[in-house]
N, C-alpha and C positions, 0 to 999 in steps of 0.2 A: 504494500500500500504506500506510494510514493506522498512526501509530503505536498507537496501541489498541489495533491487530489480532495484535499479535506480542508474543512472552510472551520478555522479557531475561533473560538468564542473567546475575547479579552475577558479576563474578570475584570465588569462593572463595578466603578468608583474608589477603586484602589489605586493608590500612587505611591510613587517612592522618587527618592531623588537621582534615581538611575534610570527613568523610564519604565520601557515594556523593554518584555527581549522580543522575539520576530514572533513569538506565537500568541503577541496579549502577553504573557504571564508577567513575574514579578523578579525580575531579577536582586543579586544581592552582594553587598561584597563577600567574594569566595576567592580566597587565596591558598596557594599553598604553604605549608607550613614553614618557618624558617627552619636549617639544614640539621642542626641539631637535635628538633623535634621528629623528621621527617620519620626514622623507624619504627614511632608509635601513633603520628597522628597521620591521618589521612588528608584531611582539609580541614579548614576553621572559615568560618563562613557567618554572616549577621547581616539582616535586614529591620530594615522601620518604615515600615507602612501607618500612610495616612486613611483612614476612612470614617464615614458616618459611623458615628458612635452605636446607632441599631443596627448597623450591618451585619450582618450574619454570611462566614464564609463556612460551606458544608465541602468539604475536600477527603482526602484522604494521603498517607506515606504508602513508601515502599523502599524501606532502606535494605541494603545488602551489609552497613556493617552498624555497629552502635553506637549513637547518636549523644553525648552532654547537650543538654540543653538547659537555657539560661531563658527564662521568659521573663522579662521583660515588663513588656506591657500587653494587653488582651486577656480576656475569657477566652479559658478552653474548654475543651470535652471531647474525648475518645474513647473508644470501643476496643477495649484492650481483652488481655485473656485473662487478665482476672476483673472483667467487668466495666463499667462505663464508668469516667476518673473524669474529673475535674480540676481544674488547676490553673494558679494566676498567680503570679510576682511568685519565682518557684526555680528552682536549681532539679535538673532530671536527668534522669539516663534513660534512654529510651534505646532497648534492647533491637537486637535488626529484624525486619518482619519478613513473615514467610508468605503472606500475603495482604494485600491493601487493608491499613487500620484506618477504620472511619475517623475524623477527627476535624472538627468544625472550632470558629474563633467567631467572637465578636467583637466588632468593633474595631478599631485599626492594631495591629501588632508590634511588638519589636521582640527581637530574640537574637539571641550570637547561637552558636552552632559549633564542636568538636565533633567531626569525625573521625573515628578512633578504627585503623589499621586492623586487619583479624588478626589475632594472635598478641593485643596491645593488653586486653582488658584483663586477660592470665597476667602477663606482665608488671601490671599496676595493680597488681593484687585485688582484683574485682570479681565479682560473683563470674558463676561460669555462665558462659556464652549461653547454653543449649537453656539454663533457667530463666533467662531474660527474653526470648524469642515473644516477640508480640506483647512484651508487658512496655509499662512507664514504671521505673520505680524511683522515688523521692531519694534523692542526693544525698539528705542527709541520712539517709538508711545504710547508705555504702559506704561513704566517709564522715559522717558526723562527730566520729570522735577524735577528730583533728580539728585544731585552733580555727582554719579556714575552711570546714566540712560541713558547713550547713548553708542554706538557701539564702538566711539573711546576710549573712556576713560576704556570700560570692556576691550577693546583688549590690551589697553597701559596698563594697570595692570597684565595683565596675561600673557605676554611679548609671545610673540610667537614663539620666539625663542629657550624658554625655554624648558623643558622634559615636556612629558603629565603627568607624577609624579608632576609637579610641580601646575598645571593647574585643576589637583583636589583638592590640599589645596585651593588656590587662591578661587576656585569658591563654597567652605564650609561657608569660611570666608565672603565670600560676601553676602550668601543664612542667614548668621544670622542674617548680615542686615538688609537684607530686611523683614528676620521675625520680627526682632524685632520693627522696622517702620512700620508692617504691624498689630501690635497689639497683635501678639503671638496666635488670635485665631486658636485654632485644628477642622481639618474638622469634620464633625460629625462622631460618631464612627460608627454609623449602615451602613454607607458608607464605611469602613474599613470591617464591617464585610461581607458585601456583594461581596468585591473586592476580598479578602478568597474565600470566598465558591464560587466565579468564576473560580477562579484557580484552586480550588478541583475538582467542578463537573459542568460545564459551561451547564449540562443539569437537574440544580435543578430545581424545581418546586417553582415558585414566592410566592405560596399558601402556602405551607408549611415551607417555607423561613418566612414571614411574620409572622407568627403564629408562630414559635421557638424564636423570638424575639420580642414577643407582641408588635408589630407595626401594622395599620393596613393596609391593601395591595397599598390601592388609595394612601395612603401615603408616603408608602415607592415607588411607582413609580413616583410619583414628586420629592423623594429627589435625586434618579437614575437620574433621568434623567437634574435634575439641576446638577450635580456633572461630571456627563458623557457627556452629551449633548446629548444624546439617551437613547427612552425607553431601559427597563431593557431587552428587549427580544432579541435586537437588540443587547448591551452589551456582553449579553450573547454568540450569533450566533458569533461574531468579536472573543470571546475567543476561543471558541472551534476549528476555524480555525484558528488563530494563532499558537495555539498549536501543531495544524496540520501540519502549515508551520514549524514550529522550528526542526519538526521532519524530515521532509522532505530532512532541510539544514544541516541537522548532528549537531542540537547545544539543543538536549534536552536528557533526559537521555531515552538510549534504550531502556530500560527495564518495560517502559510502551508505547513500542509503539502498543504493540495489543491494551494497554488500549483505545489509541487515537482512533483509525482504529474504532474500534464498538462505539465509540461515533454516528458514521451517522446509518443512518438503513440500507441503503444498498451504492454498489460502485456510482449508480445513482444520490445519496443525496449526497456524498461526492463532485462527481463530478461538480453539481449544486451550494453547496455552495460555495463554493473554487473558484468555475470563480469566483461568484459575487463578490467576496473580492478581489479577485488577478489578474482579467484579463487572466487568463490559468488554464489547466486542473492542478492538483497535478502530472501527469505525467512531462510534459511542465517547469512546477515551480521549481522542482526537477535537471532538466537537463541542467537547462538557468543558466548562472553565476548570483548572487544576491548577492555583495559584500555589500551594502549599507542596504540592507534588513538585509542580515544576521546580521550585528552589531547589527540590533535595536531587531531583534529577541534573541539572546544571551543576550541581555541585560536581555530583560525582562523574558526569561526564567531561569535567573540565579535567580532573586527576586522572583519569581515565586517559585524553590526551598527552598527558604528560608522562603518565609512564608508559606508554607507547611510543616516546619520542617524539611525537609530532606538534607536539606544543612546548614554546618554554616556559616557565614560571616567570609570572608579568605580561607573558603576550597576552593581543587581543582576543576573545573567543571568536571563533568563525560565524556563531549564530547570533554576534555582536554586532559586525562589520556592518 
């Protein structure tokens, strides 16, 4: 389904000082992480949206890894696996999802964003991956019994009132901390290397994967799946239609969108996987505003870029231009 073919719905009466990106959504600043954080953090990312105060945005995520979040400002509410949560001015971890978490906001937004590496949250001594899948759990649950482990204290430091420019240093500075109280150790690499070659070809062969990195297969899907919380196959299935969706939202670069499109065998398979993750057809998904989506997907398609080589850290994004 080529992007040309589908007519995006802007989300109505939201702004930010970055514009729309090409598909309506909401872009944000999304950087990558400075070079010393790079082995644990994925992206660091923060937006502030303007809106009428009754506005009501009903969206939904789909992250592939685990998500710090720092709210800001707005009313939330999501459709988590232990139930519908609620939550405002709030420090969170929000576990990676195995498929779309309903999660609506009122009124205008602001939130900074860590995107935390698989194999980071073992690292940082944080609950395991596989028990966080599809929950939000409250920050100060996981590190509250540190000086700086609680909600009020991340937010009184990162002053909210301040620029989302500012709110990306703050949360560098804070991430070294915690590495460094966390021991300093690096995820394992062959978890790095795999997290690659998902992004390259989310239709590689686990067999062959194993065997170019003389690993051998049992093994490297127990370290998969302690790093992810899911088997490798399942991993996998999540990228290739992520991918799919970014393309969908105007926030990946064109010019492999046939690449995407023959990833599935035919329109049937695409159509098939794409519900299961998303709840709607790629038609549907295409056409429905996805402000909240779109950010998480620009994020991670922008790192995506980059560990592929084809972007550097500061360049412009292609679905910028």
């Amino acid at each position: 389904m080529a992007r040309e073919n589908n007519q995006r719905v802007a989300s109505p009466g939201l702004s930010t000082a970055l514009g729309l990106t090409g598909a309506g959504g909401l872009p944000s600043h999304n950087l990558a992480p400075a070079e010393d954080l790079s082995p644990w953090i994925a992206r660091i990312f923060a937006t502030d949206v303007t809106a009428d105060p009754d506005s009501l945005i009903e969206c939904g995520l789909v992250s592939d890894t685990p998500v710090l979040r720092v709210l800001f400002r707005g009313d939330w509410k999501a459709e988590t696996r232990d139930g519908v949560g609620r939550y405002k001015n709030a420090a969170l971890f929000f576990g990676p999802q195995t498929k779309r978490m309903k999660i609506s906001v009122k009124g205008g937004f602001a939130t900074l964003g860590v995107a935390l590496k698989p194999g980071a949250v073992a690292a940082l001594h944080g609950p395991r991956v596989e028990e966080t899948l599809d929950r939000i759990i409250l920050y100060d649950h996981i590190y509250g019994d540190k000086t700086w482990g609680t909600s009020e204290q991340l937010i009184e430091w990162f002053d909210p009132a301040g620029p989302p420019e500012r709110w990306l240093k703050v949360a560098e500075a804070l991430l070294r901390q915690l590495i460094e109280l966390s021991g300093g150790m690096k995820p394992d690499p062959i978890v790095e290397a795999f997290d690659k070659a998902a992004f390259a070809d989310p239709n590689l062969n686990l067999g062959d994967f194993a065997r170019e990195h003389g690993i051998e297969r049992r093994r490297l899907q127990r370290i998969i799946k302690k790093a992810f919380g899911q088997p490798a196959k399942q991993v996998l299935r999540r990228a290739r239609a992520l991918d799919m969706a970014a393309e969908l939202r105007g926030v990946s670069d064109n010019a492999e969108a046939e690449d995407l499109a023959l990833r599935y065998y035919d329109q049937s398979h695409l159509i098939r996987d794409f519900t299961a993750f998303f709840g709607m057809t790629p038609r549907q998904f295409a056409r429905t505003p996805q402000p909240l989506m779109t950010l998480t997907l620009e994020a991670r398609q922008a790192r995506r870029l980059e560990v592929l080589g084809r972007l550097l850290p500061g360049d412009e994004l292609p679905w910028r231009k």
